[in-house]
BATILO-424070 format. One record per atom (N, C-alpha, C): residue in three letters; x, y, z. Coordinates in steps of 0.1 Angstrom, whole numbers, plus 5000, padded with zeros to 4 digits. Each point is the difference from the previous one (the first is absolute). Example, Ala and Ser with C-alpha at 12.3 -4.5 7.8 and 13.67 -1.06 7.14 Angstrom:
2
ALA513249435078
ALA499150125000
ALA500950125000
SER499650114993
SER500950115000
SER499250115008
***
This chain:
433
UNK500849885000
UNK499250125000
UNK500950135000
UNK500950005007
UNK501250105001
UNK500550054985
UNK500649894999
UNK500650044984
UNK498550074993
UNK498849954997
UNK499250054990
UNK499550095002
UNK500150095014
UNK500450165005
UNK500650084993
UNK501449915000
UNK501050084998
UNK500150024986
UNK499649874990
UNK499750054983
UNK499350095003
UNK498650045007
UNK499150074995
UNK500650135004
UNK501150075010
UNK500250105000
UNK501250044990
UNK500849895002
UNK500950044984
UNK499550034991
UNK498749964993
UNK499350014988
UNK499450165004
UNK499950015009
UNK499350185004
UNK500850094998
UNK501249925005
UNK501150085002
UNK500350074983
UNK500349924994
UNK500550014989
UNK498450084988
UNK499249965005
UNK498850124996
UNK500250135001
UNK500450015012
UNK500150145001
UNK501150084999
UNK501149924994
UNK501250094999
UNK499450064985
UNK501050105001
UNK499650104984
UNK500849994989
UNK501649935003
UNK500949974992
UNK500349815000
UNK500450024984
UNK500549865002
UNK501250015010
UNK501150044997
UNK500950025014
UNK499649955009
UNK498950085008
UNK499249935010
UNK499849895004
UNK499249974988
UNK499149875000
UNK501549915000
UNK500949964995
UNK501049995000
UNK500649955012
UNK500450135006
UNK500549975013
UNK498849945013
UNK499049994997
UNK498849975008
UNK500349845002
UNK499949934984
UNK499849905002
UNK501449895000
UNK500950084998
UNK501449975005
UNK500449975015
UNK499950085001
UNK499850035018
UNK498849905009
UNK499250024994
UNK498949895006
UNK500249915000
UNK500149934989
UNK500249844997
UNK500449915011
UNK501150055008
UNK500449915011
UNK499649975009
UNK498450095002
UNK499449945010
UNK498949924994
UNK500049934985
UNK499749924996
UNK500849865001
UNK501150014994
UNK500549924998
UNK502049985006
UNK500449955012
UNK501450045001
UNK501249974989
UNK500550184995
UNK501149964989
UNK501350115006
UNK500449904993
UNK501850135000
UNK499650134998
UNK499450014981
UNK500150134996
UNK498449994992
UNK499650044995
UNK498550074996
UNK500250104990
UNK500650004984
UNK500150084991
UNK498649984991
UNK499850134994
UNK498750064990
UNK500850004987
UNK500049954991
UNK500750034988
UNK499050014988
UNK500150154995
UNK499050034985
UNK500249984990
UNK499149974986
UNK500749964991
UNK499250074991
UNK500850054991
UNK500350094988
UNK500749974986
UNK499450104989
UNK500349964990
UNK502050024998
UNK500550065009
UNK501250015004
UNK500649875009
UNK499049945002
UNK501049865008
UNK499350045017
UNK500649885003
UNK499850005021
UNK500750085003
UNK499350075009
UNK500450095012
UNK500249995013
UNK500449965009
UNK499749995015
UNK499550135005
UNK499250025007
UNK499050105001
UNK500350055018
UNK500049895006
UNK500149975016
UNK500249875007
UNK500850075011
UNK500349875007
UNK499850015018
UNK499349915003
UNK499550025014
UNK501150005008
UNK499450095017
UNK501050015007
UNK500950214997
UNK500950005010
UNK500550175001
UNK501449914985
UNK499750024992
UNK501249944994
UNK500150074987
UNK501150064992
UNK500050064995
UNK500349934985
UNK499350004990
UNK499949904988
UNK501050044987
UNK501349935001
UNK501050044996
UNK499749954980
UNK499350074989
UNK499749934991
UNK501249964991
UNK501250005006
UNK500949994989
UNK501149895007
UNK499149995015
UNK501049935010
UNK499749824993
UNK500949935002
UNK500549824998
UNK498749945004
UNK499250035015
UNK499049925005
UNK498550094986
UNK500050104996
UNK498850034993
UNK500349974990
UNK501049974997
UNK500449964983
UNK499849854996
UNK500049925014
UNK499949844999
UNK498549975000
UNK499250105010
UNK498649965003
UNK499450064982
UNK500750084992
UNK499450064988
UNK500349884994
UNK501249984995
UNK500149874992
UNK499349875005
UNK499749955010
UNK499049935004
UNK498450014996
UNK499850154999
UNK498350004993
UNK500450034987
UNK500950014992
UNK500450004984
UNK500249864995
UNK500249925011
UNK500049874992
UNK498349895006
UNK499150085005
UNK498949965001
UNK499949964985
UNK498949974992
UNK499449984991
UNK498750095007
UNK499550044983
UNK498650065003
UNK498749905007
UNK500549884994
UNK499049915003
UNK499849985015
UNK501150055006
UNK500349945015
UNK499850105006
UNK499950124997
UNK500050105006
UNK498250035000
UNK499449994990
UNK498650044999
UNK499049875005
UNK500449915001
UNK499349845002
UNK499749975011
UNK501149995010
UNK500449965009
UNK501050075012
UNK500149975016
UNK501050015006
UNK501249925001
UNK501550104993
UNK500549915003
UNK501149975010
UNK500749945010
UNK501050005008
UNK501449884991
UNK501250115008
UNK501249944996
UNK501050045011
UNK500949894999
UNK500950025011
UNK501150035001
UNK500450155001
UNK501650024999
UNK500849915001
UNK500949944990
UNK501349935005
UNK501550045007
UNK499850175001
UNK501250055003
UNK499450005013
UNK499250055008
UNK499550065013
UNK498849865005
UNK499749944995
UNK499149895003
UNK498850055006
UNK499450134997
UNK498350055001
UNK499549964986
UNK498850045007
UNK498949954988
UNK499350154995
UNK499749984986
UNK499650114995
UNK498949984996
UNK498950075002
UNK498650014995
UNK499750104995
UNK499149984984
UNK499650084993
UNK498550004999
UNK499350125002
UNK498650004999
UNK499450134989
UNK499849954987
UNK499950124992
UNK498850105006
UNK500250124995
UNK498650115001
UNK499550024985
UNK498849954996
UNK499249984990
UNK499050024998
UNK498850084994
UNK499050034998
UNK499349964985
UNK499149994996
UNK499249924986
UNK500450104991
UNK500150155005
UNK499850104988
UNK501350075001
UNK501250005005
UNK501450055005
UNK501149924993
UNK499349885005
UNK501149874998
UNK500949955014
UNK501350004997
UNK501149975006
UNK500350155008
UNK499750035013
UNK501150154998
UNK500849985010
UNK500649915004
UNK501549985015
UNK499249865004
UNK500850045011
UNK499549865016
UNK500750055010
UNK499949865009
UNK500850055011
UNK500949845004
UNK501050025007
UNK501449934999
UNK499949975017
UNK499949875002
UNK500150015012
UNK501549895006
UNK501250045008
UNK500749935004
UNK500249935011
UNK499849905003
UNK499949925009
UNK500749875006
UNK500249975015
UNK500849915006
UNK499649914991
UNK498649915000
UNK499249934995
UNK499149974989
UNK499949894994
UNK498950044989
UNK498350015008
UNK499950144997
UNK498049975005
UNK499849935000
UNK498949985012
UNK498549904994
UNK499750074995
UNK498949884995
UNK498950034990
UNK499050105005
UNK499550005008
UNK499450115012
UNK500550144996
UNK501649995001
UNK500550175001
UNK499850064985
UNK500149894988
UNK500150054984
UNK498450075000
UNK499149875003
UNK498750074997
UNK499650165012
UNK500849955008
UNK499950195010
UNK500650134987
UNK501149934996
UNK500850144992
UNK499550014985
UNK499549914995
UNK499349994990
UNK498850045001
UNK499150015006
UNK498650045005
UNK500550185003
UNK501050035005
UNK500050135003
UNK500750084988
UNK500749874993
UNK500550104984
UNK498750014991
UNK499049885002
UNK498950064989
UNK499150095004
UNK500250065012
UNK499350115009
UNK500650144992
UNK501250015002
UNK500750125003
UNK500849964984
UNK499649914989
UNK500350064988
UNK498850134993
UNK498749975003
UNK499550154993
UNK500250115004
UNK500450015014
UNK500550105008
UNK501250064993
UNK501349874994
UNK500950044995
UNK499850074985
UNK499249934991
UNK499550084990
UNK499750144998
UNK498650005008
UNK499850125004
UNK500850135001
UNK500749985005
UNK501350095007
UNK501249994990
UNK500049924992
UNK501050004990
UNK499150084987
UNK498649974996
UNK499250104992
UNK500350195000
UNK499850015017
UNK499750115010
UNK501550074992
UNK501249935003
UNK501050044996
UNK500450074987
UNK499749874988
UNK499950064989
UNK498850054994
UNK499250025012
UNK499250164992
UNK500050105003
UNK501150015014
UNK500450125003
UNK500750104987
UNK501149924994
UNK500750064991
UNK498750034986
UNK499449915002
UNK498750004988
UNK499450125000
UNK499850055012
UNK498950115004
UNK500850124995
UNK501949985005
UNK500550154993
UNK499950024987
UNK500549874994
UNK499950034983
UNK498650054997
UNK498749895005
UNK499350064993
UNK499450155005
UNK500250065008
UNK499650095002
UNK501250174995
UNK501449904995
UNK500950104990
UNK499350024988
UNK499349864995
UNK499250024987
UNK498850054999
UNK499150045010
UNK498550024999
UNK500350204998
UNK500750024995
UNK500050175001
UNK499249974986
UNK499550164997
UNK498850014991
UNK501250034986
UNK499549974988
UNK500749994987
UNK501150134997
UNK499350104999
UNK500750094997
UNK501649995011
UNK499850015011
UNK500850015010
UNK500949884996
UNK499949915003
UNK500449894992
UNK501049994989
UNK499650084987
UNK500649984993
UNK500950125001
UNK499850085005
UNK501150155004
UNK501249925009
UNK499849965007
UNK500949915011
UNK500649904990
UNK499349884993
UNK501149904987
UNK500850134992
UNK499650114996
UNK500250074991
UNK501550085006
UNK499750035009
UNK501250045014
UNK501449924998
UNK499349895004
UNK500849865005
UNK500949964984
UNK499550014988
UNK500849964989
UNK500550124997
UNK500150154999
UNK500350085001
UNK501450035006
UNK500249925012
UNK500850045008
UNK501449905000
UNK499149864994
UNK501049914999
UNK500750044987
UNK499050054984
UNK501350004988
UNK500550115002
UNK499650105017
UNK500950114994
UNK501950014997
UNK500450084993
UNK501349984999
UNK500950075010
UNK501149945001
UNK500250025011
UNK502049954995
UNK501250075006
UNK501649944993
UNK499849875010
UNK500749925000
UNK500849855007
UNK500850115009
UNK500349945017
UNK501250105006
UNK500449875010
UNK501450035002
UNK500949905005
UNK500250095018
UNK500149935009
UNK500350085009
UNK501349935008
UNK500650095002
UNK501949915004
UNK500650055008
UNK501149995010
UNK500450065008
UNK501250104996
UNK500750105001
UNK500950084991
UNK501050025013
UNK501350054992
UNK500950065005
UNK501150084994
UNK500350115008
UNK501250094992
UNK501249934998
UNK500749984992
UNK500749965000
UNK500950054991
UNK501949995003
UNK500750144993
UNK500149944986
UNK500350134992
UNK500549974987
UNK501450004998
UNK500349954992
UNK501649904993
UNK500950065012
UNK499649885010
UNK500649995013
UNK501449965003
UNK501350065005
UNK501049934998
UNK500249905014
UNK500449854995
UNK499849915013
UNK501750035002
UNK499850025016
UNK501450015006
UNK500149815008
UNK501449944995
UNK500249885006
UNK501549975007
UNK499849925005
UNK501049955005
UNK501249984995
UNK501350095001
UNK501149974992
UNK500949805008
UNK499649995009
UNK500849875009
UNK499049945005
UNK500549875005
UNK499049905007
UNK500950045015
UNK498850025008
UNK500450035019
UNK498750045003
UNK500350095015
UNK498850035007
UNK500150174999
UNK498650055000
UNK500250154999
UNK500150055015
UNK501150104998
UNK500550055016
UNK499050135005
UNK500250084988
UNK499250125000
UNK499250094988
UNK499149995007
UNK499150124987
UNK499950155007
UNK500350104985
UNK500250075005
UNK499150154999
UNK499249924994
UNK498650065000
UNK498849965003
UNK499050095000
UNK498749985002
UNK499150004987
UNK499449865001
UNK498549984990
UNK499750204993
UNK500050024986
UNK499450114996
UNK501050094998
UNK501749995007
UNK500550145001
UNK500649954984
UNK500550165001
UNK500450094986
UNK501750005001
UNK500149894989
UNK501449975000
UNK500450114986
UNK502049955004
UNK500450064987
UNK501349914993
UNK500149994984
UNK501049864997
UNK500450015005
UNK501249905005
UNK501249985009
UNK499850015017
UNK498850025001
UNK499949975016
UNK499849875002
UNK500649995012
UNK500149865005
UNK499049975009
UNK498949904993
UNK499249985012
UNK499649925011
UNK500849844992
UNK500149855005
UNK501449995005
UNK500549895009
UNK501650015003
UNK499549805002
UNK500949974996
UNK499749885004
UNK501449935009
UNK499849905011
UNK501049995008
UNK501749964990
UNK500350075009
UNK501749994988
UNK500949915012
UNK500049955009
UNK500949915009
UNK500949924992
UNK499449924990
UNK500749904997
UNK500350054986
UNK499550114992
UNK501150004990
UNK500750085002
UNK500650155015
UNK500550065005
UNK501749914998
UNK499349925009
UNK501349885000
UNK500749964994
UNK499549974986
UNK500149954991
UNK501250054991
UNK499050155000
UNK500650094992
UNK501850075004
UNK500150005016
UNK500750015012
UNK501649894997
UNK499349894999
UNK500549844994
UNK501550054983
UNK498450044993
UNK500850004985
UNK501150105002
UNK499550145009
UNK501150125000
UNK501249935004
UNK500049905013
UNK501249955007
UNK500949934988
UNK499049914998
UNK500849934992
UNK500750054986
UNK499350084997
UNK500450084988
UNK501650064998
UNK500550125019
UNK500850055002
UNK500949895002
UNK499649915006
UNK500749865005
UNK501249964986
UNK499549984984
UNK500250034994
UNK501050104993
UNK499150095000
UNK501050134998
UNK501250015004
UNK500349965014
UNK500950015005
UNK500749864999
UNK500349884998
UNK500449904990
UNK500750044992
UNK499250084995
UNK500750044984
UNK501050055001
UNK499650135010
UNK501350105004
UNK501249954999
UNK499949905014
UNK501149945005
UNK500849884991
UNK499149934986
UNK501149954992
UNK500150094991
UNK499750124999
UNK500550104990
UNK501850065004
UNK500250015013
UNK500850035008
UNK501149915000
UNK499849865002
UNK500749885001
UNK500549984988
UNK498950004987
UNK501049964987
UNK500850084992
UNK500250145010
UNK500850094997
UNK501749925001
UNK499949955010
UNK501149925005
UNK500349844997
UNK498649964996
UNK500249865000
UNK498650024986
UNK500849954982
UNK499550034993
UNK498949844998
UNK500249875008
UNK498949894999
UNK498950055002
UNK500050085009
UNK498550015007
UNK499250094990
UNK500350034993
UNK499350114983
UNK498949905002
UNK500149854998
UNK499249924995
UNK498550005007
UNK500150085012
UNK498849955006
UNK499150125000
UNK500850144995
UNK499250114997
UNK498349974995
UNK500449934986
UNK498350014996
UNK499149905004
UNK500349935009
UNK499249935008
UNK499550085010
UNK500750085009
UNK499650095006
UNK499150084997
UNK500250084993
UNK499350144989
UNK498749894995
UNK499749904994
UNK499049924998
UNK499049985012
UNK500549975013
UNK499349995011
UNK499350145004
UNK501150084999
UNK499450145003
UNK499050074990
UNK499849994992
UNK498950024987
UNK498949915010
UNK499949894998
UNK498949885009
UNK499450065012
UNK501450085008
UNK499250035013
UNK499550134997
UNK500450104990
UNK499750154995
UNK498649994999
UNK499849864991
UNK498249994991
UNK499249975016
UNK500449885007
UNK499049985012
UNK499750155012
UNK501350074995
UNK499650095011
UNK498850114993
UNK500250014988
UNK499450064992
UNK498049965004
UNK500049854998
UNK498649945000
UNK499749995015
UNK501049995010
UNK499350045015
UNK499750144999
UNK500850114998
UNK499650174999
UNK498550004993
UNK499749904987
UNK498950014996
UNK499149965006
UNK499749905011
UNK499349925004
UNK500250115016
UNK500650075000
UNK500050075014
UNK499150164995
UNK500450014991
UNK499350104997
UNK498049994993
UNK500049894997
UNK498849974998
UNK498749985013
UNK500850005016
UNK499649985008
UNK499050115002
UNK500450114993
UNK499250115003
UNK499150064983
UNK498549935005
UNK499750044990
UNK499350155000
UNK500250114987
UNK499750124997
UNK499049994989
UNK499250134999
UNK498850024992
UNK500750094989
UNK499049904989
UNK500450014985
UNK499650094992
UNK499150095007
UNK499350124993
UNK499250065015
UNK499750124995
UNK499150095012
UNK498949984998
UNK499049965011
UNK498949975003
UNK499749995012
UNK498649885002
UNK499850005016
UNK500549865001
UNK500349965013
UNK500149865001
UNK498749915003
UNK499749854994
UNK498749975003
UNK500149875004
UNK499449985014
UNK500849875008
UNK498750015010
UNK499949915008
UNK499049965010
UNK500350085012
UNK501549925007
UNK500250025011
UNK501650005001
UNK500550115009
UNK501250015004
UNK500349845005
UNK499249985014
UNK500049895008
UNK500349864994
UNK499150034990
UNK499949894987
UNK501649944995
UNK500550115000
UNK501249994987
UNK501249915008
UNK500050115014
UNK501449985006
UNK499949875008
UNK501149965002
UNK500149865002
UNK499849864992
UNK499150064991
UNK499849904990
UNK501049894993
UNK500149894997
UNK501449994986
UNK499449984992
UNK500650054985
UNK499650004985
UNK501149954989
UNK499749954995
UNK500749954988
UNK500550084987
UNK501050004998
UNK500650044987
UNK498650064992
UNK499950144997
UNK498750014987
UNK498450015009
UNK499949955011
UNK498850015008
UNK499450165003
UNK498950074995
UNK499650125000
UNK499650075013
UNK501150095003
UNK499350055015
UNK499250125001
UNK500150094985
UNK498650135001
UNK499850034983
UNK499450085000
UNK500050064990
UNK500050164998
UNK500750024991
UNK500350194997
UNK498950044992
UNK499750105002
UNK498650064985
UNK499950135007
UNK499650074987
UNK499750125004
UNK498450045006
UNK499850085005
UNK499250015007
UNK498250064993
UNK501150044988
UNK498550144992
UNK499749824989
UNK500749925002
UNK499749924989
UNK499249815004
UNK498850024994
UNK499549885012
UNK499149974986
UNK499749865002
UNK499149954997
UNK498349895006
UNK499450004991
UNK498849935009
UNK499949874994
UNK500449885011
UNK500149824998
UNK498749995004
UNK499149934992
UNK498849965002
UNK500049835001
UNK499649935009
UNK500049855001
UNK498349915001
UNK500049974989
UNK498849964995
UNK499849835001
UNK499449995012
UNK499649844998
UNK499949954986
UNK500549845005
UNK499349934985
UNK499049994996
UNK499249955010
UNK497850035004
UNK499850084993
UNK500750125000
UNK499050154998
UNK500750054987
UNK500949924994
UNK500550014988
UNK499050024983
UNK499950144998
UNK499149994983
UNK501250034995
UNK499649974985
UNK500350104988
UNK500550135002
UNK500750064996
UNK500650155001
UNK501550074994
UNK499750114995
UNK501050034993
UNK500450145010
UNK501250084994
UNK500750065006
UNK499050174996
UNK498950004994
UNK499350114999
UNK499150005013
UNK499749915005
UNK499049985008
UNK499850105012
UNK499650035004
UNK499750165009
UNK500649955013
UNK500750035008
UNK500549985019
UNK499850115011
UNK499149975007
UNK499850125008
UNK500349935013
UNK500450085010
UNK500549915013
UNK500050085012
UNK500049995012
UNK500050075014
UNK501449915006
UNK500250125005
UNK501249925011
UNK499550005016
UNK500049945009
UNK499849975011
UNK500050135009
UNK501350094999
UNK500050095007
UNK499350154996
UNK499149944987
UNK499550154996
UNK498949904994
UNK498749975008
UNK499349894994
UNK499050104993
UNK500150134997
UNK498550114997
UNK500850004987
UNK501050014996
UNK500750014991
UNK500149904987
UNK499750054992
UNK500249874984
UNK500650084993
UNK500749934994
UNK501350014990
UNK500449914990
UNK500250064987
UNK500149954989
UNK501549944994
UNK499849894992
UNK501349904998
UNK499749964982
UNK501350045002
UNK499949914981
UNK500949875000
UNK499349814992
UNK501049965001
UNK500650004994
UNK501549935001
UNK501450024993
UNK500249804999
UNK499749925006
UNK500349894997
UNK499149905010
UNK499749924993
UNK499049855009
UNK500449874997
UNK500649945011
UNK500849905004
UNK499049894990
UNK501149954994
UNK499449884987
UNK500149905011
UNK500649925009
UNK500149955010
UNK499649995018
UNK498949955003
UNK500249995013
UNK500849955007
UNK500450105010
UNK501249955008
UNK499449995017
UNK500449895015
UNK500050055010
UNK500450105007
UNK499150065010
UNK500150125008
UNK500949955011
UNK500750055010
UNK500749955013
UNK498649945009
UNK498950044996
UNK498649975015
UNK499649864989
UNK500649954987
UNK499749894996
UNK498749984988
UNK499650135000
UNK499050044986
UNK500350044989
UNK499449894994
UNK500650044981
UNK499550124995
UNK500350064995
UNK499850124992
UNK500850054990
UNK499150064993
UNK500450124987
UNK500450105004
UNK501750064996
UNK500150095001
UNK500250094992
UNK499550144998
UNK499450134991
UNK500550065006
UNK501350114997
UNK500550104997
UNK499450154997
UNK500350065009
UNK498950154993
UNK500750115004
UNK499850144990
UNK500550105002
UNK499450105008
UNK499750075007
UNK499750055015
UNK499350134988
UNK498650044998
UNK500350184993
UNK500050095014
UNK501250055000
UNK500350125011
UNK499350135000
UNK499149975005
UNK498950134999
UNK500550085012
UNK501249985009
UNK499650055011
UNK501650025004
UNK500450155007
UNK501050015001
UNK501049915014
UNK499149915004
UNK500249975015
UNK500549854993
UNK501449955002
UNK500149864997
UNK499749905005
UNK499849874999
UNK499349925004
UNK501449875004
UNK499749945014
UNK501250005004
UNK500049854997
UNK501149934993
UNK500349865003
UNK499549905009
UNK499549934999
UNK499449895007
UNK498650005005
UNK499650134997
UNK498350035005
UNK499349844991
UNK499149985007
UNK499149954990
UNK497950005002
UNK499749964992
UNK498850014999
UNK499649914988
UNK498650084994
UNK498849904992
UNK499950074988
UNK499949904987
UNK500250044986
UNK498649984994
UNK499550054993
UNK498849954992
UNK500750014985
UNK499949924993
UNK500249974987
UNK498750014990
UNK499450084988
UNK498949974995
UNK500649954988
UNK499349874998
UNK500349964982
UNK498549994991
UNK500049934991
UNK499049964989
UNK499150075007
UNK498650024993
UNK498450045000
UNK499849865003
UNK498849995008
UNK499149855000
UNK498750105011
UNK499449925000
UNK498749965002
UNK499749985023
UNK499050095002
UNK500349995014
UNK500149855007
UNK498849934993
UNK499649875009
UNK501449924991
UNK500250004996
UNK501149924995
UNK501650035012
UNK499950115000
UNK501250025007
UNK499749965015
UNK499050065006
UNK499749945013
UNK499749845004
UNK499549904986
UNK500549875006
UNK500949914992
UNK501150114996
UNK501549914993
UNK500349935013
UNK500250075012
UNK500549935010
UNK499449895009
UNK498950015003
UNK498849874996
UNK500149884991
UNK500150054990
UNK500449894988
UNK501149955003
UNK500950105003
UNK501349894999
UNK500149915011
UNK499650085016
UNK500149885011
UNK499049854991
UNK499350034999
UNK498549884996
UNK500949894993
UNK500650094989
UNK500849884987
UNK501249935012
UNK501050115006
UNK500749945005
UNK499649835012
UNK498750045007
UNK499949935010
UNK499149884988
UNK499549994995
UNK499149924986
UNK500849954991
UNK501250034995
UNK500649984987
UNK499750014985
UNK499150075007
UNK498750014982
UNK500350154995
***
């Protein structure tokens, strides 16, 4: 008598919710005081496939989690026949519960879910016809409320469409209007100043840098010395060749002296004088390699480097770049154009751009060259890079390394066209079509 209580208020229960949700969690939750199970899942079914819908209990229904994916492939390998016919039970082999399926069915719906019951035990026969008796209860309920649902959306459309004719066709007449209007294609990319025909200052020796002797921006002039790189060991070196050199020299002296008196020793003169040429050239290529320790700027400009902090201490290799010289009135604008966002475009194409620190500000660019090749960025982003000439409308120069946002306009096209190129392309990409 208990139990047939308790159908009859589950069945109330689930009357009076207003959402399938609801209804859902109603009869999820209930069930176990029908029948004792582990877990109590609602699963819907759609022209999209099974859903898990709910699962009884404070438990949070992970749809992508190992345990929902096993109990889905379990009602995917029902058969229809098994599912609409009959209840049926099976017994996990991995966990050794028993699983019970009880479809929700109606004459004029069809098939629309069930419910999944997991259990220590297989039912009696008692508990199937309890949960079966309560799924043929609370399937028109489920109907219902699945109708309710899709005529919610029903009700907006049709009541987008019930406007009176005229209005109607002013609004389609709008709406096509607006899509062929014309409208250029525009690229939008991140920009930066960047100098023109920049001279790279490098590393004359392979060591560590001892000292810089400037700061990021200042205004050098040729022949200033700005890098020094440690000289310890070719100090030495250099120190070494001079010894050995006079070491020499004086060699010579002294059989120059001796074969005055003793004419054998002539013989060893130009083996001497040979050594000393040897040691002349090495002292020569330590003086070179001692003097290269200090590298100087190759033209007047500004220096263009990150960080003092940066430099010093560092070691660099023979050739390794530690700044760049450029003049300052002379800059150009690097535009870096994803591959995504890559059209068609020629070097006529219009460039207008803001820079960060003057964002009210737009400014005009002509390009000069567009990277036939995509290359990686240092942050790991492929891009096109486009070259542009800055037009200097403004007496105030624009300082190296600012950056900001480019708009690029190319070809004429069509509004609705341009607003879902990028739609289109995700769709093809994720589709292959």
């Amino acid at each position: 008598m208990d139990k047939l209580l308790t159908l009859l208020s589950i069945e109330r229960q689930a009357q009076e919710a207003r959402t399938l949700e609801q209804s859902c969690h109603i009869l999820a939750n209930q069930i176990p005081k029908l029948v004792p199970v582990i877990h109590a899942l609602i699963w819907i079914q759609s022209p999209l496939g099974s859903r898990l819908q709910t699962i009884s209990g404070n438990v949070v229904l992970d749809e992508k989690g190992p345990y929902a994916i096993a109990i889905l492939d379990e009602i995917k390998s029902l058969s229809l026949s098994d599912v609409t016919e009959k209840t049926e039970t099976r017994q996990n082999k991995q966990t050794g519960t028993y699983l019970t399926f009880i479809p929700l069915i109606t004459e004029q719906e069809g098939y629309m879910g069930g419910v999944v019951l997991e259990t220590n035990a297989e039912p009696s026969e008692d508990q199937k016809r309890l949960i079966e008796e309560l799924s043929a209860t609370c399937a028109p309920i489920f109907a219902l409320q699945i109708l309710r649902k899709e005529k919610g959306w029903g009700n907006k459309i049709s009541a987008a469409l019930k406007i009176n004719t005229p209005k109607k066709m002013a609004v389609i007449c709008a709406l096509v209007i607006a899509v062929l209007f014309p409208v250029r294609s525009t690229i939008t990319a991140p920009v930066e100043i960047v100098p023109k025909n920049a001279d790279y200052l490098t590393s004359g020796e392979s060591g560590l840098i001892a000292t810089v002797s400037i700061e990021p921006g200042a205004v050098v002039k040729t022949g200033d010395i700005l890098v020094e790189l440690d000289d310890t060991v070719l100090k030495a070196e250099m120190d070494l060749a001079q010894q050995t050199l006079e070491m020499a020299k004086a060699s010579l002296s002294r059989i120059q002296r001796e074969s005055l008196t003793a004419p054998e020793k002539k013989s060893g003169l130009s083996q001497i004088e040979s050594e000393i040429n040897e040691k002349e050239i090495r002292l020569s290529y330590a003086l070179k390699k001692f003097e290269n320790t200090k590298i100087k700027a190759t033209r007047d400009g500004i220096a263009i480097f990150a960080s003092k902090d940066a430099l010093e201490g560092k070691p660099v290799q023979a050739g390794d770049v530690l700044m760049k010289l450029a003049s300052p009135e002379d800059a150009d604008l690097l535009i870096k154009v994803p591959v995504e966002q890559m059209i068609p475009l020629d070097r006529t194409a219009k460039v207008n751009f803001f820079l960060n620190v003057e964002p009210t500000t737009t400014r005009e660019a002509n390009i000069k060259s567009i990277g036939y090749e995509a290359s990686t960025d240092e942050d790991g982003l492929s891009t096109y890079k486009i070259k542009a000439e800055i037009n200097q409308d403004t007496k105030d120069p624009m300082r190296i390394g600012w950056q900001g946002i480019a708009k690029i306009k190319t070809e004429w096209t069509i509004l609705g066209l341009d607003i879902l190129r990028k739609p289109i392309l995700f769709f093809r990409r994720i589709s292959g079509i």
